[in-house]
Each structure stands twice: as structure tokens, then as C-alpha cells.
C-alpha positions as CSV (number, residue, x, y, z in Angstrom):
1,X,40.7,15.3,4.7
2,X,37.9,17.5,3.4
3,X,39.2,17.6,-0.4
4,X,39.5,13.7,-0.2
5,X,35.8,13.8,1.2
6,X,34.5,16.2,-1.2
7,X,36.5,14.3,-4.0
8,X,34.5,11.0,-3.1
9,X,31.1,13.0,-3.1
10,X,32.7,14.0,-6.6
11,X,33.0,10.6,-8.4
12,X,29.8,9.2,-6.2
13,X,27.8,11.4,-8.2
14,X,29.4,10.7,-11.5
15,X,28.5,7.0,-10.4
16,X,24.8,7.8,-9.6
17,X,24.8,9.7,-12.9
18,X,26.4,7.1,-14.9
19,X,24.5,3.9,-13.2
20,X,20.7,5.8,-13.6
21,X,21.6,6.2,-17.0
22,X,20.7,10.0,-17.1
23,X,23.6,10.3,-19.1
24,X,23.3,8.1,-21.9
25,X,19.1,8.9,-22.3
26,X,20.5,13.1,-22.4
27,X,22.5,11.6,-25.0
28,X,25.9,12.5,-23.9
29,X,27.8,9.3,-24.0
30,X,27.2,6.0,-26.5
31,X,26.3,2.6,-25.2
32,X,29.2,1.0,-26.2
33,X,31.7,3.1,-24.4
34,X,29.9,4.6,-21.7
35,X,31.8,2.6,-18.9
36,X,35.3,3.4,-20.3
37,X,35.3,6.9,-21.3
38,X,33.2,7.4,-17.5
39,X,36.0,6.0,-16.1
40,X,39.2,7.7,-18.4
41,X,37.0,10.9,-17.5
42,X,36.8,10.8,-13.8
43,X,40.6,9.4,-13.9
44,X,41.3,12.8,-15.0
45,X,39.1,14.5,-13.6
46,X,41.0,13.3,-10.1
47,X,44.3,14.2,-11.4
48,X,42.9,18.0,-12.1
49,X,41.8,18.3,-8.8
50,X,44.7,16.8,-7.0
51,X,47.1,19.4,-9.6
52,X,44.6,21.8,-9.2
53,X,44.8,21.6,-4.8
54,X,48.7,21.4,-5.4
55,X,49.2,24.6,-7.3
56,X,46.8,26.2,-5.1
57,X,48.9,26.7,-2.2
58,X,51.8,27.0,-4.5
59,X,50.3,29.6,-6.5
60,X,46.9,30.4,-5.4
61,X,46.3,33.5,-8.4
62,X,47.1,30.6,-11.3
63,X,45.1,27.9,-9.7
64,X,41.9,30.3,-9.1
65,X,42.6,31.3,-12.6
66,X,42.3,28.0,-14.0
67,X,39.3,26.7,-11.5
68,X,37.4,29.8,-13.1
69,X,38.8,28.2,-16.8
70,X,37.3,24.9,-15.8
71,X,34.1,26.3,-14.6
72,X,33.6,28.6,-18.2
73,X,34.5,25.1,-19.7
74,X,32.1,22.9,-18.0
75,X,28.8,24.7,-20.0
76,X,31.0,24.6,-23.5
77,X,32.4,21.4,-22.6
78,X,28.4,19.8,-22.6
79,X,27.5,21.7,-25.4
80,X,30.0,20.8,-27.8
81,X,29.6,17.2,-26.7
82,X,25.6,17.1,-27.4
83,X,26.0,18.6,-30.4
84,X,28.5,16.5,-31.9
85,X,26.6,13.6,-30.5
86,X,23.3,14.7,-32.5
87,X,25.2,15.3,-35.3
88,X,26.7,12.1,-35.5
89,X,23.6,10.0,-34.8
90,X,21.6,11.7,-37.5
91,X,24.6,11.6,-40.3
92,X,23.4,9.0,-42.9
93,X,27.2,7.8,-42.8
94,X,28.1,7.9,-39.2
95,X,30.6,11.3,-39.4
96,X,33.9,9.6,-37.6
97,X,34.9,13.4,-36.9
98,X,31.9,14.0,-34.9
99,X,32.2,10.3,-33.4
100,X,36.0,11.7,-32.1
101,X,34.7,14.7,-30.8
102,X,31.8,13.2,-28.8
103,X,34.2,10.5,-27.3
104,X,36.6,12.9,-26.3
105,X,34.3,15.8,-25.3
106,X,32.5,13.2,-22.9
107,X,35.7,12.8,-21.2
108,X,36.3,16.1,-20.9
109,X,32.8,17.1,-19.5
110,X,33.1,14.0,-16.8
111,X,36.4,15.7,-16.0
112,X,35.3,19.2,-15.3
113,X,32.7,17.8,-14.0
114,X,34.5,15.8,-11.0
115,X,36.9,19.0,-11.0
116,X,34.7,21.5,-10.5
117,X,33.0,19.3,-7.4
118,X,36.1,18.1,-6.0
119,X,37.7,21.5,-6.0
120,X,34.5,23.8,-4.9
121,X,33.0,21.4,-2.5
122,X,35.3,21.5,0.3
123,X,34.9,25.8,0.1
124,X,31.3,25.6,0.5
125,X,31.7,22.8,3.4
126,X,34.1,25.1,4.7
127,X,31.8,27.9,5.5
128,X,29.0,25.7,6.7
């Protein structure tokens, strides 16, 4: 019950994120297809926790291994995206490779994002 909880404290944040508009005035998603690549994002986001809570009493070494993976990924995950955002706002032609990679690095920084929450949360509630 406490990894659903601290999966819907997960995607209520990406909501408040998403509906405040922090993220689009930081620049990390565009206007037009905030909503949907928020949404693909979190979707996958859920499935990695849910995988990742799975493997973890199946194999708890791989699954710590890969929550450490998701939490180095996070930081290069935001990075890449900003960048490529910048890059493609200030191209004079619009540069469709940078366009790809911001649209698909979004997704995967929502993803780690709601990962990362969903799978650390319930530790921290755990102790307190």
C-alpha cells in the first residue's frame, strides 16, 4: 500500500509541475505537446516503478543497481533535454534532430522523474 501511496505523491507532483507551468517557463517541454509527452512520460514512468518494485524482491542487487542508473540519469536526462531545447529554439531553421531529442528526452526526464519518487518515497516513509 505504501508504493501505491508514494506512487500517487509521484504523478501529483508531476501534475502540480505540469499545471503551474514551471516546466514549460524552464523550457523543458514545448507548448504544443506538453500535455501528451507529460502523460507518455509519467505512463512510463509508472511501468518503471511497478518493474522496478517487481525485480526488487526478485533480485534486489539488479534492481538497486538500476534505481542508482535511474538516479545518475535523472541530472543527464534534464540536461540533455534543455540543451537540445535551446538549441532548437535558437536554430534559424528549427533543427528536427534537436526537436527529436527534446521530445523524447522530456519523456524520459518525466519518467525518471516519477521513478525515482515512486521507488525512493516509500524507503524514506518507511523509516519515519
Amino acid at each position: 500500500m505504501i508504493r501505491i501511496i508514494a506512487l500517487a505523491v509521484a504523478l501529483g507532483l508531476v501534475l502540480i509541475l505540469h499545471l503551474s507551468g514551471v516546466i514549460k517557463s524552464q523550457g523543458l517541454s514545448h507548448p504544443f505537446w506538453h500535455v501528451q509527452a507529460t502523460m507518455i512520460g509519467a505512463g512510463i514512468g509508472v511501468a518503471l516503478t511497478v518493474g522496478l518494485c517487481w525485480l526488487g524482491g526478485r533480485a534486489p542487487g539488479v534492481a538497486r543497481a538500476l534505481r542508482w542508473l535511474c538516479m545518475l540519469g535523472l541530472p543527464v536526462a534534464l540536461a540533455v533535454t534543455w540543451y537540445a531545447a535551446q538549441y532548437f529554439i535558437n536554430s534559424a531553421d528549427y533543427e528536427p534532430f534537436a526537436g527529436k531529442v527534446w521530445y523524447l528526452g522530456y519523456h524520459a526526464t518525466v519518467a525518471l522523474f516519477v521513478t525515482l519518487i515512486g521507488t525512493y518515497l516509500p524507503r524514506f516513509m518507511s523509516r519515519a
